[in-house]
C-alpha positions in Angstrom: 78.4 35.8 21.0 74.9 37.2 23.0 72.7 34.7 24.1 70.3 36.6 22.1 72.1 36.0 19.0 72.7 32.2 20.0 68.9 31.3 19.2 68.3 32.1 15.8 72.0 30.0 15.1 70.4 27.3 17.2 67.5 26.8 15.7 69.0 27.0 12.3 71.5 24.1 13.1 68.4 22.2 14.6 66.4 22.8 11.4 69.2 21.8 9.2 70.0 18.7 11.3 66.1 17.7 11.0 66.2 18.2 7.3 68.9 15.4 7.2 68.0 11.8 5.9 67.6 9.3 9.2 70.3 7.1 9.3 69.6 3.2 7.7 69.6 0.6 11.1 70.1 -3.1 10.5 67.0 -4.9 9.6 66.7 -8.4 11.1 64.6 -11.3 8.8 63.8 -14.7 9.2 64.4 -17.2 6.8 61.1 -18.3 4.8 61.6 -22.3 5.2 58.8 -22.6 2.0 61.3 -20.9 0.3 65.1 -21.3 1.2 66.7 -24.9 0.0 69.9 -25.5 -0.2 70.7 -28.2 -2.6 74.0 -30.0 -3.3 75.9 -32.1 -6.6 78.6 -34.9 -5.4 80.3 -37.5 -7.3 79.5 -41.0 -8.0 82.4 -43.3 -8.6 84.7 -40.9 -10.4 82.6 -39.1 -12.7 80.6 -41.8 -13.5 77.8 -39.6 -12.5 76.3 -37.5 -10.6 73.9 -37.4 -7.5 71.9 -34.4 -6.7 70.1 -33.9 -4.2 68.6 -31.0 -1.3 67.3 -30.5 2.6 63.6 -29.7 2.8 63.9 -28.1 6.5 66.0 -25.2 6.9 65.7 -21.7 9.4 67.4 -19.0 10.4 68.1 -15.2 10.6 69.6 -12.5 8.1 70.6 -9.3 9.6 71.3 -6.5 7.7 72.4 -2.8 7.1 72.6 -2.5 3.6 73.7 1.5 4.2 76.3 0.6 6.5 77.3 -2.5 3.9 77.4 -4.9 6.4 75.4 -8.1 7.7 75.2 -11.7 9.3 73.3 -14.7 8.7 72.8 -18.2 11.1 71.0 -20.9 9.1 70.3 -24.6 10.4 69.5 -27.8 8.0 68.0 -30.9 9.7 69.8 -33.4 8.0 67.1 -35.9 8.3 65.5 -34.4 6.0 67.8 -35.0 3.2 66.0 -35.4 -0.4 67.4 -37.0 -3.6 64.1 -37.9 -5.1 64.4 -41.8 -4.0 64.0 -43.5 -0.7 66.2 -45.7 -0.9 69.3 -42.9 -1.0 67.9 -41.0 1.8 68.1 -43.9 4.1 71.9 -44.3 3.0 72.7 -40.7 3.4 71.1 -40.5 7.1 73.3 -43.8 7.9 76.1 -43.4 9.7 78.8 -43.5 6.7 77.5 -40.1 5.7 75.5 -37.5 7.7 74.9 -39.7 10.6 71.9 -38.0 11.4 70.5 -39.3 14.4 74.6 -38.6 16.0 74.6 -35.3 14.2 70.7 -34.1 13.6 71.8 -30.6 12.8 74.2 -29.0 10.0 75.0 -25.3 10.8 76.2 -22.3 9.1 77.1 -18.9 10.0 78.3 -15.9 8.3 79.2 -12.3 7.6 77.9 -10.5 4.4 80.6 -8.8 2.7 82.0 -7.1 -0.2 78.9 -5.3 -0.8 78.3 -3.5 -4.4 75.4 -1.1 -4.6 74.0 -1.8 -1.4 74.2 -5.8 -2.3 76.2 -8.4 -0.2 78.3 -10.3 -3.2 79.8 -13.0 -0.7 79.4 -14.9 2.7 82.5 -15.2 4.7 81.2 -18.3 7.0 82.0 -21.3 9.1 79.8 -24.7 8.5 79.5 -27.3 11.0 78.8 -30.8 10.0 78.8 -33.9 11.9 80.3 -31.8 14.9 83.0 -30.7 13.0 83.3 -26.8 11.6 85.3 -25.6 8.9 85.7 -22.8 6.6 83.2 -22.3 4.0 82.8 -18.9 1.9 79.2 -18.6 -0.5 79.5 -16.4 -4.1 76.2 -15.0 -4.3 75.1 -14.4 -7.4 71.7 -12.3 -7.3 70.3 -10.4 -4.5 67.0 -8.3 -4.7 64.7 -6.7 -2.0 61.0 -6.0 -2.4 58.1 -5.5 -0.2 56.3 -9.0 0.3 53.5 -8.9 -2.2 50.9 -10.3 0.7 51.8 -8.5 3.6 54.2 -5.5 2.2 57.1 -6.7 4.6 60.4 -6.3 3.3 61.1 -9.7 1.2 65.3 -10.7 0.7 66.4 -12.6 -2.1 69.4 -14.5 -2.7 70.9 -17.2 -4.8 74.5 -18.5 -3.5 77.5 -21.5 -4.3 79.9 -22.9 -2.8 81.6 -26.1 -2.6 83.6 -27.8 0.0 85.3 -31.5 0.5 83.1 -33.8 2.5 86.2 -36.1 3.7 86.9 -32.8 6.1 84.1 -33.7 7.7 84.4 -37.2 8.1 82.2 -38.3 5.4 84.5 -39.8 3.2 82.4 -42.7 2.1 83.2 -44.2 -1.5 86.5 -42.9 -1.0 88.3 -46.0 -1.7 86.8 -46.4 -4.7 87.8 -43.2 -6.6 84.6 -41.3 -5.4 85.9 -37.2 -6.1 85.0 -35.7 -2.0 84.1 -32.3 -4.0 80.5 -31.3 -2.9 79.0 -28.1 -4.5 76.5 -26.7 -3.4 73.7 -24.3 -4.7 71.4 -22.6 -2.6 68.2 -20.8 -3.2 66.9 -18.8 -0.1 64.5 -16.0 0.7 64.0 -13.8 4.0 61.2 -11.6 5.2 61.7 -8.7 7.5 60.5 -9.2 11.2 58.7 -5.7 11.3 56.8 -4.2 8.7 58.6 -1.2 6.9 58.5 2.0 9.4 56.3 5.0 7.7 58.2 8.2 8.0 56.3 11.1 10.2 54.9 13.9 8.1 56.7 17.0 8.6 53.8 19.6 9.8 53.9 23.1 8.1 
């Protein structure tokens, strides 16, 4: 082909390519700590009843490309500040036959969001670690929304998740002799806001 017939089929390609939809990136979010709790239901004496409870201080990050269907999350609890609504069982779970928490301050958890459906993550594929040991631990999520932050129009995350795990794995196997089930399920309520506000796309000029 010419080189003078190149340009027109050059600029054509160019101005299709421009007329393409930019490509989603991964959007990173912090955890909102006023809004993310995980809470937790375990056993007492063999279904006797049971005790409920949930960690006032968690952070983290969400990362997330909700084109590409993909994501991760890293959350950390501070034990200590375990809450069942009475004194007197916080100081019990902070002793050293359960969380241990002047040993092991920290609980962690890390993830990958997966099995996406209509741009929403249905599952967590992730690894907690509690009282230095880490195990195995995948979350159902059961509702996931995004909407700009009604205060500051960042991009605002959503989620509600379960999961359950036996606390024996982790050494905590307090009550055990006495019929105590090790089952722990958790629920978790957490929300994320976006690091950067929303970018505004550039007006094409005519």
């Amino acid at each position: 082909m010419k080189p003078h017939r190149l340009i027109p089929v050059a600029l054509a390609l160019a101005t299709s390519m421009a007329a393409l939809p930019a490509a989603a990136a991964e959007v990173a979010y912090t955890l909102d700590p006023a809004h993310t709790f995980p809470s937790f239901e375990a056993d007492h004496l063999g279904g006797l009843s049971v005790w409920r409870g949930k960690f006032n201080d968690t952070r983290g990050s969400v990362h997330l490309d909700r084109e590409a269907g993909s994501g991760r999350l890293e959350a950390v609890v501070d034990v200590d500040s375990i809450d069942f609504g009475l004194e007197a069982m916080n100081a019990k779970a902070r002793g050293p036959s359960l969380f241990d928490a002047v040993r092991w301050p920290q609980a962690r958890y890390a993830g990958r969001l997966v099995d996406f459906v209509d741009g929403r993550p249905t599952r967590v594929q992730g690894e907690l670690t509690l009282r230095g040991v880490t195990r195995p631990l995948d979350l159902q999520i059961r509702s996931f929304k995004c909407m700009p932050h009604p205060q500051h129009g960042r991009e605002l995350c959503g989620a509600d998740a379960h999961g359950s795990f036996q606390r024996d794995a982790f050494g905590m196997d307090a009550g055990k002799d006495y019929g105590f089930d090790m089952a722990v399920t958790l629920r978790i309520q957490a929300e994320a806001v976006a690091d950067q506000p929303p970018a505004v796309a550039p007006v094409a000029s005519r």
